[in-house]
TORMI-266792 format. One record per residue (C-alpha): residue number from 1; x, y, z. Coordinates in steps of 0.2 Angstrom, whole numbers, plus 5000, padded with zeros to 4 digits. Layout:
BEGIN
k NUM; xx X; yy Y; zz Z;
...
//
This chain:
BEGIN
k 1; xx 4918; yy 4830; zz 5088;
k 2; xx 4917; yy 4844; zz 5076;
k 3; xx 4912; yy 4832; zz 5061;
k 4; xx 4895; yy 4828; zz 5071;
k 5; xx 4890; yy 4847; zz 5075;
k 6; xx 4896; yy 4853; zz 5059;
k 7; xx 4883; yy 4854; zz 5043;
k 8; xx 4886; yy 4848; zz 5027;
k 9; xx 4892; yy 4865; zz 5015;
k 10; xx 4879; yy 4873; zz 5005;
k 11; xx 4886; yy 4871; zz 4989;
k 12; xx 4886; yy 4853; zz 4997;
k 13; xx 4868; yy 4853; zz 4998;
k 14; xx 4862; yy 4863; zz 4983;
k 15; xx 4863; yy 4858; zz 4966;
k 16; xx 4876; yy 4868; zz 4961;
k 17; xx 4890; yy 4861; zz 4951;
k 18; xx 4880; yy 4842; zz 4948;
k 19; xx 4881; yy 4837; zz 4930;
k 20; xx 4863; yy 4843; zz 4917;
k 21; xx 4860; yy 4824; zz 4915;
k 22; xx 4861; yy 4821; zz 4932;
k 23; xx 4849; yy 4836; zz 4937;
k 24; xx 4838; yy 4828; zz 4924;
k 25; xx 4839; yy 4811; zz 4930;
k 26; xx 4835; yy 4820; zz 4948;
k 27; xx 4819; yy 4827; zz 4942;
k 28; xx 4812; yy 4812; zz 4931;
k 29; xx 4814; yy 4799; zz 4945;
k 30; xx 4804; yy 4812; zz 4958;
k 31; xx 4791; yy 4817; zz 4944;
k 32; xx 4790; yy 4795; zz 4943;
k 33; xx 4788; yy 4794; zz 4963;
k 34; xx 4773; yy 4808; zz 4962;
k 35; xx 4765; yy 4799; zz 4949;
k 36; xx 4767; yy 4783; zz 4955;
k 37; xx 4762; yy 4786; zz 4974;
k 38; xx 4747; yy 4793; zz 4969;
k 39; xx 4741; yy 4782; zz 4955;
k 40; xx 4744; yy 4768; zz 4967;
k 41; xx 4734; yy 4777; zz 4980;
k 42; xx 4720; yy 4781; zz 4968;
k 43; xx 4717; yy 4764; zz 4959;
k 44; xx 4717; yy 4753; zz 4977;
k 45; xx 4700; yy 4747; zz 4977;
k 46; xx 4694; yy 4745; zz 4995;
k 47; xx 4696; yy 4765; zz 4998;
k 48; xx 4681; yy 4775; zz 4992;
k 49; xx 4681; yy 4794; zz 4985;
k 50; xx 4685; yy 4801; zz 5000;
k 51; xx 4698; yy 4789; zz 5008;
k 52; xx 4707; yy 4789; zz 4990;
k 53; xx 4706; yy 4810; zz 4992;
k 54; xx 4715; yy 4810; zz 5009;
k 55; xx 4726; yy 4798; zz 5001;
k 56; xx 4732; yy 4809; zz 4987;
k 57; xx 4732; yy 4823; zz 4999;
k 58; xx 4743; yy 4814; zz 5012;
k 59; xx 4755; yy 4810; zz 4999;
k 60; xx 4756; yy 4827; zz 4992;
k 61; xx 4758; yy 4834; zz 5010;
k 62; xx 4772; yy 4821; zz 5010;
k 63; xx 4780; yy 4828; zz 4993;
k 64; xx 4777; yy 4843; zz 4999;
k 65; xx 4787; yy 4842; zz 5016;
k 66; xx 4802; yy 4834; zz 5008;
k 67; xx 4804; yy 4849; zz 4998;
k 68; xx 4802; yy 4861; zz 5013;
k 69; xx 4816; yy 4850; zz 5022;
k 70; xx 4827; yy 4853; zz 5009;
k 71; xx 4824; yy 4871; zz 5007;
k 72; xx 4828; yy 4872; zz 5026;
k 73; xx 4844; yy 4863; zz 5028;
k 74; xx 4850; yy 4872; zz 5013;
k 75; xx 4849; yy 4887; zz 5025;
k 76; xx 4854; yy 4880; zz 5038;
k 77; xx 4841; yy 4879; zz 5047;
k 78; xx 4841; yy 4865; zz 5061;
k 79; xx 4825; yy 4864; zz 5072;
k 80; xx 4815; yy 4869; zz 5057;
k 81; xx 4821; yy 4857; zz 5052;
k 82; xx 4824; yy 4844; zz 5062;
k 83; xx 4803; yy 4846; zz 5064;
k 84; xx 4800; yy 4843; zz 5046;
k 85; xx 4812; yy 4827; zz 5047;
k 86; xx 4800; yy 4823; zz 5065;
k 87; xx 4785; yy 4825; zz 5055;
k 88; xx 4790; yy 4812; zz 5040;
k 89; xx 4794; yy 4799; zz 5051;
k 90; xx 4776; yy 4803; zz 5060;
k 91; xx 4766; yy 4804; zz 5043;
k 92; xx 4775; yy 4785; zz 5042;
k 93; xx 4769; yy 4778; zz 5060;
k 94; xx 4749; yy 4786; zz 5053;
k 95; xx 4752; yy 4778; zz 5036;
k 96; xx 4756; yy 4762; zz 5044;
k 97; xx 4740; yy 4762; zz 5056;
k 98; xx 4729; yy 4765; zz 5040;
k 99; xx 4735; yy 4751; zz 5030;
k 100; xx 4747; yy 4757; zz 5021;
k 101; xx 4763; yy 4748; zz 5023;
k 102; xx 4772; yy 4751; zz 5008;
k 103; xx 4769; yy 4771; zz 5009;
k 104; xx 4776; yy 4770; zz 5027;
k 105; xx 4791; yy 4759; zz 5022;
k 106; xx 4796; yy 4774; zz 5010;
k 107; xx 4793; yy 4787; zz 5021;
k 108; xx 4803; yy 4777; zz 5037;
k 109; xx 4817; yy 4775; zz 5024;
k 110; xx 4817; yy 4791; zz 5014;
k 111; xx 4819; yy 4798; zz 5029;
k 112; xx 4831; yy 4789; zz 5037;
k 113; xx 4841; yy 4793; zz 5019;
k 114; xx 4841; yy 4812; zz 5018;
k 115; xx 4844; yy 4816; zz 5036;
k 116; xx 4860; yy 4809; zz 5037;
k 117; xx 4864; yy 4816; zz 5020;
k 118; xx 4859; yy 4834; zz 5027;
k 119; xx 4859; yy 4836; zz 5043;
k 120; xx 4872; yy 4837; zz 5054;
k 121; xx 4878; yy 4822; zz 5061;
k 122; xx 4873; yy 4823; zz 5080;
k 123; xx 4853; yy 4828; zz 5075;
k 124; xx 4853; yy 4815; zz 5060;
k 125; xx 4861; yy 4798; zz 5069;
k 126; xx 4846; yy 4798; zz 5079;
k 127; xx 4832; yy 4804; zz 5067;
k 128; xx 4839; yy 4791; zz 5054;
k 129; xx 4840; yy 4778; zz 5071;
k 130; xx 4821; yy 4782; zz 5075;
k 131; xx 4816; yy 4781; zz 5056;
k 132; xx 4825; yy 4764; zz 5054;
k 133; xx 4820; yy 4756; zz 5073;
k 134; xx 4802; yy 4761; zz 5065;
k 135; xx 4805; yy 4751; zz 5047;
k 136; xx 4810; yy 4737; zz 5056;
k 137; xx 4799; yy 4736; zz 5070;
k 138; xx 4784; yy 4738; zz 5059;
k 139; xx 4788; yy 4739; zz 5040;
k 140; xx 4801; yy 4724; zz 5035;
k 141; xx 4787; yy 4709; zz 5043;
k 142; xx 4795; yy 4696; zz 5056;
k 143; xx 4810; yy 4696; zz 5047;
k 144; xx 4825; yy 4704; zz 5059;
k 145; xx 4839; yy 4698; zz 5045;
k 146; xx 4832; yy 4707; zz 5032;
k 147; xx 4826; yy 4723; zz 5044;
k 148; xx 4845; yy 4725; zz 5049;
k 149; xx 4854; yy 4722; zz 5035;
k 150; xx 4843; yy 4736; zz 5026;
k 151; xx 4843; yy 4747; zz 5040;
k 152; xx 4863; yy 4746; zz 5040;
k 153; xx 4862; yy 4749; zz 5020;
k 154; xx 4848; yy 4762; zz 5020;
k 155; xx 4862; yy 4773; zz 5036;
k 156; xx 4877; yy 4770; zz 5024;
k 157; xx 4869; yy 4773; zz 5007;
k 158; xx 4865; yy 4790; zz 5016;
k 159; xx 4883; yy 4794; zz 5023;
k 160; xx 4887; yy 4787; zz 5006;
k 161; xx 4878; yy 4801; zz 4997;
k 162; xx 4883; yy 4816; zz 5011;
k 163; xx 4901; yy 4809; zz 5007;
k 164; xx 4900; yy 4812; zz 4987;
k 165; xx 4888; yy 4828; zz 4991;
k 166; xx 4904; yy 4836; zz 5001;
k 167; xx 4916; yy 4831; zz 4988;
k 168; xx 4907; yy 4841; zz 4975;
k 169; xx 4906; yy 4853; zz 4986;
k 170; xx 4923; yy 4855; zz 4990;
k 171; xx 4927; yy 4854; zz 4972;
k 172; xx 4915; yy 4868; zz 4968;
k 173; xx 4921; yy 4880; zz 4979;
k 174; xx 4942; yy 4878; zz 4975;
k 175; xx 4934; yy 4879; zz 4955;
k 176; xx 4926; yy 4896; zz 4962;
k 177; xx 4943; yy 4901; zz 4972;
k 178; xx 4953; yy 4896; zz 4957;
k 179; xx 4942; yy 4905; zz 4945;
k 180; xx 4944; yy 4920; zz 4959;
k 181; xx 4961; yy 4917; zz 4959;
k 182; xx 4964; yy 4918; zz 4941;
k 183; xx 4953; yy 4934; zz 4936;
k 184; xx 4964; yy 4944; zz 4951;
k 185; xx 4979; yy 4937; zz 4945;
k 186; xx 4971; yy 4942; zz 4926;
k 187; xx 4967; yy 4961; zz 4935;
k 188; xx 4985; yy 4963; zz 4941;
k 189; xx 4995; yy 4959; zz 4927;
k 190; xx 4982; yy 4975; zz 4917;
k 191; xx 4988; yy 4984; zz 4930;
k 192; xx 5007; yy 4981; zz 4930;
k 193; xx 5004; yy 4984; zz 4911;
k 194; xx 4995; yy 4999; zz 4913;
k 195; xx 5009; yy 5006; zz 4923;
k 196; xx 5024; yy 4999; zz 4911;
k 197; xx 5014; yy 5007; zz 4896;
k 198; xx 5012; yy 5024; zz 4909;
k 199; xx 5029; yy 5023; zz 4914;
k 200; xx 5035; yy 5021; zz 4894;
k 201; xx 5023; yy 5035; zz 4888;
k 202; xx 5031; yy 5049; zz 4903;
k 203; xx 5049; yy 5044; zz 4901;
k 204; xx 5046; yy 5048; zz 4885;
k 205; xx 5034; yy 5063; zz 4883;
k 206; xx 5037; yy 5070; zz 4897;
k 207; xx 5056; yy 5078; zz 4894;
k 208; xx 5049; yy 5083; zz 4874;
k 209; xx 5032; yy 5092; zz 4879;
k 210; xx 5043; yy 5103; zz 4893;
k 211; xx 5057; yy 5104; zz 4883;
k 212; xx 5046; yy 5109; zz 4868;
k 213; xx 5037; yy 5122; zz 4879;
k 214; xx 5052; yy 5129; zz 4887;
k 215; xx 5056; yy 5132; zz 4868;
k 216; xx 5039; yy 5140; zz 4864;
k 217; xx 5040; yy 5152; zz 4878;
k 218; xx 5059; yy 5158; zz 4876;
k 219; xx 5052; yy 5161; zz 4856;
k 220; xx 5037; yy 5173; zz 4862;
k 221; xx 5049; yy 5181; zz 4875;
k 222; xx 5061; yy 5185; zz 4861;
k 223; xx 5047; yy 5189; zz 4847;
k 224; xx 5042; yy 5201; zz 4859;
k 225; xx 5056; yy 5209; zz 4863;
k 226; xx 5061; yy 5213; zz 4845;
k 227; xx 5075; yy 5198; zz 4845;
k 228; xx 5083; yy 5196; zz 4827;
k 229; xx 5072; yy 5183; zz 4816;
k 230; xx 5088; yy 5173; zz 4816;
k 231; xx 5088; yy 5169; zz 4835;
k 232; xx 5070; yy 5169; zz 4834;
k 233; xx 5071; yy 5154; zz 4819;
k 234; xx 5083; yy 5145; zz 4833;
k 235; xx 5073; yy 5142; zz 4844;
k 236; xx 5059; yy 5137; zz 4831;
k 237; xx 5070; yy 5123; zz 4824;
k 238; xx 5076; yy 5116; zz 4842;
k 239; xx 5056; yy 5114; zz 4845;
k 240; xx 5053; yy 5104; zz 4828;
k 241; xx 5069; yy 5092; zz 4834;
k 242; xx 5062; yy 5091; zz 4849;
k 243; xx 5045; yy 5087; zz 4844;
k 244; xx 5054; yy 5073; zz 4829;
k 245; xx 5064; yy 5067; zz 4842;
k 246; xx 5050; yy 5063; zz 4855;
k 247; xx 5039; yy 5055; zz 4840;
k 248; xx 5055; yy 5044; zz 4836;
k 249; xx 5057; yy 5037; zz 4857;
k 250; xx 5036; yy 5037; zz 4856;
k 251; xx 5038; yy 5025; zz 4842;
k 252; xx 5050; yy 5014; zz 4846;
k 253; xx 5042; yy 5013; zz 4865;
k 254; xx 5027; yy 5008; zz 4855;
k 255; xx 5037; yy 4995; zz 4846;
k 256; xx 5046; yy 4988; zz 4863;
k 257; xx 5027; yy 4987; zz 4869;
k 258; xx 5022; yy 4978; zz 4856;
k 259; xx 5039; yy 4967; zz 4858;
k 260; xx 5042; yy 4968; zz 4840;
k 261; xx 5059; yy 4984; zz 4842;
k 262; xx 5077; yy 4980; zz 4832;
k 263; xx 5089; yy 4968; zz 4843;
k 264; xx 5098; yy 4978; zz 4854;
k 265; xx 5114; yy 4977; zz 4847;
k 266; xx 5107; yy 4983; zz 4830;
k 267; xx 5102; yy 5000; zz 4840;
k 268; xx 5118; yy 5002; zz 4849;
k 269; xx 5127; yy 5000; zz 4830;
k 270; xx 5115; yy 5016; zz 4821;
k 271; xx 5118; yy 5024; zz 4839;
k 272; xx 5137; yy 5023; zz 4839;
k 273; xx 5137; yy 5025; zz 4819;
k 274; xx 5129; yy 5039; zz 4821;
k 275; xx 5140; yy 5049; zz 4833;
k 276; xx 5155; yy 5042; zz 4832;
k 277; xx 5160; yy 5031; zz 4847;
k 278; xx 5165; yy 5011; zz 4847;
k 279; xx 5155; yy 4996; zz 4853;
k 280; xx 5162; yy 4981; zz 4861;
k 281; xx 5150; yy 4966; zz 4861;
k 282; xx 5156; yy 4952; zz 4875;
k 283; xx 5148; yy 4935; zz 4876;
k 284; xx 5135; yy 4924; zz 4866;
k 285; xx 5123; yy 4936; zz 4859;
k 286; xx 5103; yy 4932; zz 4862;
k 287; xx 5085; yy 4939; zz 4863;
k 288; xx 5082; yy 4951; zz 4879;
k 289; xx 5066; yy 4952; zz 4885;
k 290; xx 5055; yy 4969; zz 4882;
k 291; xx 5058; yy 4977; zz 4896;
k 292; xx 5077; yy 4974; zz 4898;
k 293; xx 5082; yy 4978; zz 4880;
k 294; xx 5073; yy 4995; zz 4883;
k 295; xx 5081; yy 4998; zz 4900;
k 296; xx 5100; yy 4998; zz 4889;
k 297; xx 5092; yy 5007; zz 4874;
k 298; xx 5087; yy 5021; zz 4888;
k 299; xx 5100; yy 5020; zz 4896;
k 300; xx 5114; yy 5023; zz 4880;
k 301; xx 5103; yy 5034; zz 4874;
k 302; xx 5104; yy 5045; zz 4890;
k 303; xx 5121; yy 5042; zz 4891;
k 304; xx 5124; yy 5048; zz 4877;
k 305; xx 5114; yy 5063; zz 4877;
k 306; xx 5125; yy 5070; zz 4892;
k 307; xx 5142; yy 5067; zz 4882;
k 308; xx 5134; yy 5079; zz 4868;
k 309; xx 5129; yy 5091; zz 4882;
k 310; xx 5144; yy 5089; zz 4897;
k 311; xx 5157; yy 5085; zz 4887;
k 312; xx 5155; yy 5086; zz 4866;
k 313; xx 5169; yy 5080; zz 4858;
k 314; xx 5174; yy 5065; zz 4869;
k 315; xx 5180; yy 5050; zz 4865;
k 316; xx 5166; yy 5037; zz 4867;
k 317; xx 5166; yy 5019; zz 4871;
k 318; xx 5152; yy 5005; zz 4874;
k 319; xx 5152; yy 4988; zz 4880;
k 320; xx 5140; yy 4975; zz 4878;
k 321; xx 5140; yy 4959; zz 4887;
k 322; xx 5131; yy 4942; zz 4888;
k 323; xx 5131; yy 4933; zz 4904;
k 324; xx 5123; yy 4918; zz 4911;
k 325; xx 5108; yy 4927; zz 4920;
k 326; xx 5109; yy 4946; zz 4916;
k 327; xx 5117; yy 4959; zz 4903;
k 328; xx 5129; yy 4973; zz 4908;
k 329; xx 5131; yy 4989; zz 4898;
k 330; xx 5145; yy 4999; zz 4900;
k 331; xx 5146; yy 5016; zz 4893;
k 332; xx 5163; yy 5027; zz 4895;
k 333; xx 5168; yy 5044; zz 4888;
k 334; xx 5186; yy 5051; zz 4890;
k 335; xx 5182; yy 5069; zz 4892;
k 336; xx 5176; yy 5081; zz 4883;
k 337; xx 5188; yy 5093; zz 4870;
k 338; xx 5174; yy 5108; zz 4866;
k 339; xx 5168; yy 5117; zz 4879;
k 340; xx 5152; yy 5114; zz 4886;
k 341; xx 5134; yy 5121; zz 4878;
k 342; xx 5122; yy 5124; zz 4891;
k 343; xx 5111; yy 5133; zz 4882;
k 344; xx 5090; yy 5125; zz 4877;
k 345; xx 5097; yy 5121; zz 4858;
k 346; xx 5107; yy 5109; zz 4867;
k 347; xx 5093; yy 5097; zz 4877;
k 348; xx 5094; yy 5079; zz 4876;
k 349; xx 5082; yy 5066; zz 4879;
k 350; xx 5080; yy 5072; zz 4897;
k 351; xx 5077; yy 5054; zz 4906;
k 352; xx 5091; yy 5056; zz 4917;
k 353; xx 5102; yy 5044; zz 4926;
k 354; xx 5088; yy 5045; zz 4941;
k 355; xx 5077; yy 5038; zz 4932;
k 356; xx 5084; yy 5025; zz 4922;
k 357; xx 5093; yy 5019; zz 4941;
k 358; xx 5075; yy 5017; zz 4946;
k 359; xx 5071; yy 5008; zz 4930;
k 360; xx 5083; yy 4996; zz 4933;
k 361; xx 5081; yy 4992; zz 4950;
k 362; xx 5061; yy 4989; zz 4947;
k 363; xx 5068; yy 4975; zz 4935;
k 364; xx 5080; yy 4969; zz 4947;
k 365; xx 5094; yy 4978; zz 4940;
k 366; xx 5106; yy 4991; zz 4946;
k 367; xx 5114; yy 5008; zz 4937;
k 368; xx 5129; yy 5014; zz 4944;
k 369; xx 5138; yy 5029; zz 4936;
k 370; xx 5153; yy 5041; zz 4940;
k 371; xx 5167; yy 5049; zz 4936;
k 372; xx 5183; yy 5037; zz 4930;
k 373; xx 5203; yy 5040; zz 4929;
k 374; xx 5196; yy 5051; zz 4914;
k 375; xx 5180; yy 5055; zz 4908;
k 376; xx 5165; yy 5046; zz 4917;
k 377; xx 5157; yy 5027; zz 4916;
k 378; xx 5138; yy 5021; zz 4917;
k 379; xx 5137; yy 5005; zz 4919;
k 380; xx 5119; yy 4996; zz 4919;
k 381; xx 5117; yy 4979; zz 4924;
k 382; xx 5098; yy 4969; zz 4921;
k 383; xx 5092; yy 4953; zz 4922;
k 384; xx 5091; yy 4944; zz 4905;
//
């Protein structure tokens, strides 16, 4: 029952989303109709200056409330426009009184056409049934055959058209939700960029610039207080590696942004080269994406960073391995020989094992770390 009370959608019944040629083809064959009604009015030869007047009035009228009908439905707008529909099929009955049959048969028909294509079912089954009874009773001659048969072509060419009209409709409004769709999907993955580029920029910036500070401020302290220039010149060169060593991390996070940083297992090599340890490499090696081949650089770099500072001297061990669906990183010292430098000189890159667990876990990963049998173990497991 819906169906019969429910109106045609609006994109439905506007022009949006019909083709240019159609839309042209639209506008030529009502410019023809106008032209033609009235030059046919005009030129009849038993009507004199007056009657052909009226006559060309009467059809503009009749143009004229056919555009109104359609600027009412598009809104929606029932009795309005259920009166303009009223008023057509009346301007037919007067046509049809003053002779002109032909202008009647179009009005009765037209009619009959545009109210089942835009009006809801239960108002336009009986306009286009009055129009039609009208048309055959007095426009199609003594011919019932005919009469029906076009009545019953004239009611299907209508639903026919409201069918095609709904179709478009439909199809402009999933284009619309798609396009919707597609600009928030576009607007989420900025901002899961924006927040991966964030995220980068303070886990690497954030440790140097207080580290650096912390450094500045002991150096006034001790200028102030008269301190040798050899403990002053210290704390000068712990803020310029500090500050090298935060350009390097901003660089290479730049480079993982960019997705163009050295295969991971190159890194792990020049890390362990450089301090010392052994690296294990388990499994078929391949590409990791961006985001997990930063999470195990972070993560040994960390790692390493509280060996030089908890333990110097130990013994240090890393595995890498391949698997199926993920990469697991294992990094092990065995205990540290030389005791332990607290002290500002001897900061590292300041991440911590905090952050790079929460790291993880956004990727769908998982940090676990702890002391062993000897030493202690991190070991970070990501998707890859």
């Amino acid at each position: 029952m819906s169906s019969w009370t429910t109106w045609p959608s609006r994109e439905a019944l506007s022009r949006v989303g019909r083709p240019l040629a159609r839309k042209g083809i639209g506008r030529a064959l009502r410019l023809v109709f106008v032209v033609g009604a009235v030059w046919s009015v005009a030129t009849k030869a038993d009507l004199d200056a007056w009657q052909t007047a009226g006559a060309v009035v009467g059809v503009l009228v009749a143009f004229a409330a056919v555009w109104a009908f359609f600027r009412l439905t598009l809104r929606h707008l029932l009795w309005p426009g259920v009166g303009v529909a009223v008023l057509l099929i009346g301007g037919g009955t007067l046509a049809h009184a003053l002779g002109a049959s032909l202008a009647a048969s179009f009005l009765w028909c037209g009619t009959a056409v545009l109210v089942i294509e835009r009006l809801p079912l239960a108002a336009g089954v009986p306009l286009a049934g009055i129009a039609l009874t009208q048309f055959g009773l007095l426009g199609s001659g003594d011919n019932a055959l005919v009469a029906t048969l076009t009545s019953f072509g004239l009611a299907l060419a209508g639903y026919t058209v409201r069918l095609d009209a709904e179709a478009r409709g439909t199809t402009h409004r999933l284009l619309e939700q798609e396009r919707a769709a597609r600009k928030a999907e576009a607007e989420t993955a900025a901002l899961t960029e924006r927040a991966r580029i964030a995220r980068e920029i303070h886990d690497v910036l954030a440790h140097s610039l207080s580290a650096q500070t912390v450094h500045l401020e002991a150096t006034r302290l001790l200028i102030e207080r008269g301190a040798e220039p050899e403990v002053v010149l210290e704390r000068v060169i712990a803020a310029r590696r500090m500050a090298r060593e935060g350009l390097a991390e901003t660089r290479q996070a730049l480079s993982a942004l960019r997705g163009d940083m050295a295969p991971v297992e190159d890194f792990l090599r020049e890390l362990v080269a450089s301090e010392g340890a052994r690296l294990e490499v388990a499994g078929e090696s391949r590409g990791l994406p961006a985001e997990a081949g930063l999470a195990v650089r972070r993560v040994a770099q960390e790692a390493m960073t509280n060996v030089r500072k908890h333990a110097p001297g130990a013994r240090v061990a890393l595995r890498l391995e391949y698997r199926p669906d993920e990469v697991e990183l294992e990094f092990r010292d065995f205990g540290g020989r030389a005791p332990v430098d607290n002290s500002l000189g001897a900061s590292g890159s300041g991440y911590g094992l905090r952050g790079m667990r929460e790291r993880a876990e956004l990727l769908g990963g998982a940090l676990d770390a702890g002391p062993a049998e000897e030493g202690f173990v991190v070991r970070l497991r990501v998707p890859a």
